[in-house]
N, C-alpha and C positions, 0 to 999 in steps of 0.2 A: 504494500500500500504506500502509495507517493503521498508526503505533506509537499502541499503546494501555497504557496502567497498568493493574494488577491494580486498584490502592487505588479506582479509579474507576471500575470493572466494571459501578457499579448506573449511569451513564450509556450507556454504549455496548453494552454487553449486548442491547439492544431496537432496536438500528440496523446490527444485523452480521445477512449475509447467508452461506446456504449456498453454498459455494465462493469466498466471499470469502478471502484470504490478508491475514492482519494480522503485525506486529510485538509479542511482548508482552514486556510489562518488571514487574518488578516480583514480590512473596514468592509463591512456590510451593511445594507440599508435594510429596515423594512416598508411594506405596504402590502394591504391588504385593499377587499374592493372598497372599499369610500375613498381612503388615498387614492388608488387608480383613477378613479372616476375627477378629482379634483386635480389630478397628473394630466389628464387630458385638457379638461378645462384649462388649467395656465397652456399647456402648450398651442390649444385652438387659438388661446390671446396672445401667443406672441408675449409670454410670459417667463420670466428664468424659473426653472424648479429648484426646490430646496439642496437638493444636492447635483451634482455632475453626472450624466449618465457616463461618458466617455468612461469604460475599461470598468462600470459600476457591477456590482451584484446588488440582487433585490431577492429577497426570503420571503417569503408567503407566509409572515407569521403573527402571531399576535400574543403577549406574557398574559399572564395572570399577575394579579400585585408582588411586588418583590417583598419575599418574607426580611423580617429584621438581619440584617447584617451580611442580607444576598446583593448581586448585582441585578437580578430579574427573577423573576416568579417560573413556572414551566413556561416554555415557549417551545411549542411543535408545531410542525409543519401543517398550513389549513393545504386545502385543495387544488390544485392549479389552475386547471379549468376555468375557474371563476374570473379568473384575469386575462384570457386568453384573447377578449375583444380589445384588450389596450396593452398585451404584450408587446405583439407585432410591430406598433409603433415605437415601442421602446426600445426594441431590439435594432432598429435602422437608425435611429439616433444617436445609437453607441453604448446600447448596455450591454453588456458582455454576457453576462448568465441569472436566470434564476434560479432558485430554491424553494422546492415545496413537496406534495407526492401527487402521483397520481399522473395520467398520462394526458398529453397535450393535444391539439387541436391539428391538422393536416397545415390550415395558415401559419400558427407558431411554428412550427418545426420546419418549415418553409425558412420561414425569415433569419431563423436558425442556422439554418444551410447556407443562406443567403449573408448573410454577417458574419459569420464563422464564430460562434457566439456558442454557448451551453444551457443546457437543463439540467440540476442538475437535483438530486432526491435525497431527502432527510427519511430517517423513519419516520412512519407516524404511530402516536403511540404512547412516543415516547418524550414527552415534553419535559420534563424536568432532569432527563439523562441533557438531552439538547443546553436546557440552559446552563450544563455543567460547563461545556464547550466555550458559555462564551464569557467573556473575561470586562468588559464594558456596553453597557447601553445606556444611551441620551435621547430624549426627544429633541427634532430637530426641526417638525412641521405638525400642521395640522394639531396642536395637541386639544382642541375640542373632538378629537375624535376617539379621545379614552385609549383602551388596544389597539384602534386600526391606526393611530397618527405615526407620522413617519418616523421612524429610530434609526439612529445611528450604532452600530454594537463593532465589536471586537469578536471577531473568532479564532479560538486557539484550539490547535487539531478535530476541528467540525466535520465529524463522518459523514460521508455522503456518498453517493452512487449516480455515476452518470448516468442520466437516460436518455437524452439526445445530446449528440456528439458535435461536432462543428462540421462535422460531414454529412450530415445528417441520419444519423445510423440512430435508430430510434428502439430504446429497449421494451416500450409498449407496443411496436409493431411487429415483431417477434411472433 
């Protein structure tokens, strides 16, 4: 199993395989669907979003309260699916990969192909293993939106399973 950096994603990105399982380290965003939907909005206005998509990961998640003297609550992977109508643009804009489970749409994994970008799969399940993983989380947007508002976190050896590749090799079409 490879640990790999986010910061370094334009190297290894083009050398990871569908069903591969990697370690990843390194700044993560989240958004779930309200974020999404408010992601689109700024960009229809010709709007900056809160973080940089160029070379970004986005996680499909959302914590529970963070108990006394944790950094976040469980945070597992929601569904991917649900974001699939505002991935695609995110992917042409310069995000590099999500994070979530569950198998994608023919358009996503398209643009996938097309960006040479990743999906890539947390367990689900397992939300409080997940938040062992990460080592920082800040709200950075949206914070009227509770769990869905956008985070910034820290991931240190965050298991994960590729399921679509930059080639588009797709472990749900299998």
């Amino acid at each position: 199993m490879r640990s790999l950096y986010v910061a370094e994603a334009s190297l290894w990105l083009p050398t990871l395989k569908a069903g591969e399982t990697i370690l990843l380290s390194g700044r993560v965003y989240t958004a779930r669907d309200a974020a999404h939907k408010r992601l689109d909005g700024l960009l229809d206005a010709g709007e900056a979003l809160p973080f940089d998509l160029q070379g970004a990961f986005v996680y499909y998640a959302g914590p529970t309260p963070a108990p006394a003297g944790k950094v976040c609550g469980s945070f597992g992977p929601t569904t991917s699916c649900r974001m699939d109508g505002f991935a695609s643009r995110l992917y042409r804009r310069g995000l590099a990969g999500t994070i979530g489970k569950g198998g994608r749409s023919p358009a996503v994994a398209d643009a996938i192909k097309e960006t040479g970008g990743t999906y890539l799969i947390a367990v689900g399940g397992a939300g409080a293993f997940c938040a062992s993983k990460i080592t920082s989380c800040r709200e950075i947007a949206f914070h009227d939106l509770g769990c869905e508002s956008i985070k910034e976190l820290t991931f240190k050896d965050f298991p994960l399973t590729v399921a679509i590749d930059s080639k588009g090799n797709d472990l749900f079409a299998r």
